[in-house]
C-alpha positions as CSV (number, residue, x, y, z in Angstrom):
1,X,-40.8,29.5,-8.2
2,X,-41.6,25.9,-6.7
3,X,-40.5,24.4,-9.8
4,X,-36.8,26.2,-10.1
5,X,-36.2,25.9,-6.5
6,X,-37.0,21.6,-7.5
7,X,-34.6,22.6,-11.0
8,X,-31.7,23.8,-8.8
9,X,-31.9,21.0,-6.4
10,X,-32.2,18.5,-9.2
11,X,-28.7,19.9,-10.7
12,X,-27.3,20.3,-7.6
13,X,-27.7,16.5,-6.7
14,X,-27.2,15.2,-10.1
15,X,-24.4,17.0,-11.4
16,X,-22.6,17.9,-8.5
17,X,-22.8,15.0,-6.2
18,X,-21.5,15.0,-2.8
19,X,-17.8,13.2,-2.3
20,X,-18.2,11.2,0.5
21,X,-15.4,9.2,1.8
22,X,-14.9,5.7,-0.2
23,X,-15.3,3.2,2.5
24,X,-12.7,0.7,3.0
25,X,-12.0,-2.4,4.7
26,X,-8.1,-1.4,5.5
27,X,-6.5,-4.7,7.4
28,X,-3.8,-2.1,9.1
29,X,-6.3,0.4,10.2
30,X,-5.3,1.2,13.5
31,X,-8.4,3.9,15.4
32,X,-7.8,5.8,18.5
33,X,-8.5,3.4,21.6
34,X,-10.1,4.8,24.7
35,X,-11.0,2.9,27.9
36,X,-14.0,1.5,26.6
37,X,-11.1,-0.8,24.7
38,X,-9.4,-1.8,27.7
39,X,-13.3,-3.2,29.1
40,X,-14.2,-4.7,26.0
41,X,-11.2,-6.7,26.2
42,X,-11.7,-7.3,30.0
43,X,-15.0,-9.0,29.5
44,X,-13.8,-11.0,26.1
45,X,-11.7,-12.8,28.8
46,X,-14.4,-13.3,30.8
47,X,-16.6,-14.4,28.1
48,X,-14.0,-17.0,27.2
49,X,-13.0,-18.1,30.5
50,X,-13.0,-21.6,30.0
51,X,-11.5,-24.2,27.7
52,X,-15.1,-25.7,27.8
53,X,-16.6,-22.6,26.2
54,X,-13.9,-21.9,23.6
55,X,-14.9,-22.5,19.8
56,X,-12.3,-24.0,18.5
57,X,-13.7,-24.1,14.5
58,X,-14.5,-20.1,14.3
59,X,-16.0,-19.1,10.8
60,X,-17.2,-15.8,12.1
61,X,-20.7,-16.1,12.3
62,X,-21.6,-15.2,16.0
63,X,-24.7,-16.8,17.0
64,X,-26.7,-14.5,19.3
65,X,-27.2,-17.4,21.7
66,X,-24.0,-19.4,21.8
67,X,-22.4,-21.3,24.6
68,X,-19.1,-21.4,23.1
69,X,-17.1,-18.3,21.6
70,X,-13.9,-18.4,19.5
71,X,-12.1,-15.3,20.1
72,X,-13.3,-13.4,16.9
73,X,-17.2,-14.0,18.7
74,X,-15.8,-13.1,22.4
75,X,-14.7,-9.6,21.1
76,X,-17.8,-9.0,19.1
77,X,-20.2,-10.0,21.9
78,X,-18.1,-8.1,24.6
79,X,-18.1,-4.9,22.2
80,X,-21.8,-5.3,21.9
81,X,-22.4,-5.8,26.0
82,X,-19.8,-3.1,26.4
83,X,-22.0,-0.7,25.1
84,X,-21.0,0.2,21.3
85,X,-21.7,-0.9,18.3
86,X,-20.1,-3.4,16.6
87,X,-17.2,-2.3,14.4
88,X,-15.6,-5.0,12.5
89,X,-12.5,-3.1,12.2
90,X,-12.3,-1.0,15.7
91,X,-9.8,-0.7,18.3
92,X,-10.4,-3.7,20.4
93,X,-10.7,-5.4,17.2
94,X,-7.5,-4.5,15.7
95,X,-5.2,-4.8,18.3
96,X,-6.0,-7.9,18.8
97,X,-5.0,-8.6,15.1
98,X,-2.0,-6.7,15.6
99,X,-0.9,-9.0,18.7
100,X,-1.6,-12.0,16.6
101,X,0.4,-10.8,14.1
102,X,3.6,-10.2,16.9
103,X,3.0,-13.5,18.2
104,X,2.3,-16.2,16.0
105,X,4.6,-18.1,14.1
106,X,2.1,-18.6,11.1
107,X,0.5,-15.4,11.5
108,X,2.1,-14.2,8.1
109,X,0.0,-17.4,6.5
110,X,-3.0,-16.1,8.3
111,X,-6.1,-15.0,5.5
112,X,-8.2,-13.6,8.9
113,X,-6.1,-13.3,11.9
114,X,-8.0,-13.7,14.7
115,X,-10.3,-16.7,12.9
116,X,-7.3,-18.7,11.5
117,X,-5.3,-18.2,15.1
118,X,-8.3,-18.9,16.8
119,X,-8.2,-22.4,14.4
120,X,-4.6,-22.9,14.2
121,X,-3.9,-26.4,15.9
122,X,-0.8,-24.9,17.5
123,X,-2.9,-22.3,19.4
124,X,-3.6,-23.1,23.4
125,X,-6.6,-22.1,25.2
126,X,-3.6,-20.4,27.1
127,X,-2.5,-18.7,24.7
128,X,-6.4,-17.1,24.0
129,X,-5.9,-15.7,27.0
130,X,-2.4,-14.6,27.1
131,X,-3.8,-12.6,24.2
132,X,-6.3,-10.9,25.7
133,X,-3.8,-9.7,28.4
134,X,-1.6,-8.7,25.9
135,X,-3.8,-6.4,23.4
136,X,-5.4,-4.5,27.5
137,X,-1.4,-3.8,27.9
138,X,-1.3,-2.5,24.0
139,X,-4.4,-1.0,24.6
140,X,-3.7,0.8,28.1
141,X,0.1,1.9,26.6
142,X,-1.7,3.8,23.9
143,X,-4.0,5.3,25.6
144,X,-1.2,6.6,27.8
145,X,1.0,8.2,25.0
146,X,-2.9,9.7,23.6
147,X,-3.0,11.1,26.5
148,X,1.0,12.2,27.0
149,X,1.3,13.5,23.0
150,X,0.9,17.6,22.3
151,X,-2.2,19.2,21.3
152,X,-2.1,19.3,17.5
153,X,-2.0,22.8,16.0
């Protein structure tokens, strides 16, 4: 008995393996937001509330105990002090790429957009934080159609 039940399982996981979702890195991902966003973005503005603690040459490594942020390391640390997990591609994340890409000029040359406009030599420390401001509008606007739009079927 032991050793069909062990058989069955054996073909079961072998020949009929589960299909799990491939896992993708899409760019254009866009997840729902809730107001978890809005205060992860709050405190990447605090976090980066000075010119003297903005890293101007970001290459996305985050050091745990930094002094200086670039805006790619103020969003992760916020998301992490914030209270979720860090998700390379979640809300805060992305609409903060998609603001980039409304905004700058060169954003269409950009490889990572919130590294190379973080490093762009045109891009103000003002300018960091008219982003923030902008992706907690984007943010709060969609969390007010989530809330506005009909109950799928």
């Amino acid at each position: 008995m032991a050793h069909t039940r062990f058989l069955f399982c054996f073909l079961v996981i072998f020949l009929f393996p589960a299909r799990l979702p491939a896992q993708t890195d899409d760019p254009d991902a866009r997840p729902p937001v809730s107001r978890t966003d809005v205060d992860i973005v709050m405190r990447a503005a605090q976090i980066l509330n000075s010119p003297a603690k903005w890293n101007r040459a970001d290459n996305r490594v985050c050091a745990p105990r930094a002094r200086t942020f670039s805006l790619y390391c103020a969003l992760k640390k916020a998301t992490e002090q914030v209270g979720r997990n860090f998700a390379h591609r979640g809300a805060a994340m992305q609409e903060t790429r998609f603001v980039i890409e409304e905004i700058a000029p060169q954003a269409s040359r950009y490889h990572h957009r919130l590294m190379d406009y973080n490093n762009d030599p045109a891009t103000t420390f003002a300018d960091i934080q008219g982003v923030f401001w902008l992706v907690e509008k984007h943010i709060a606007m969609r969390l007010a159609n989530q809330r506005a739009a009909p109950p799928p079927h």
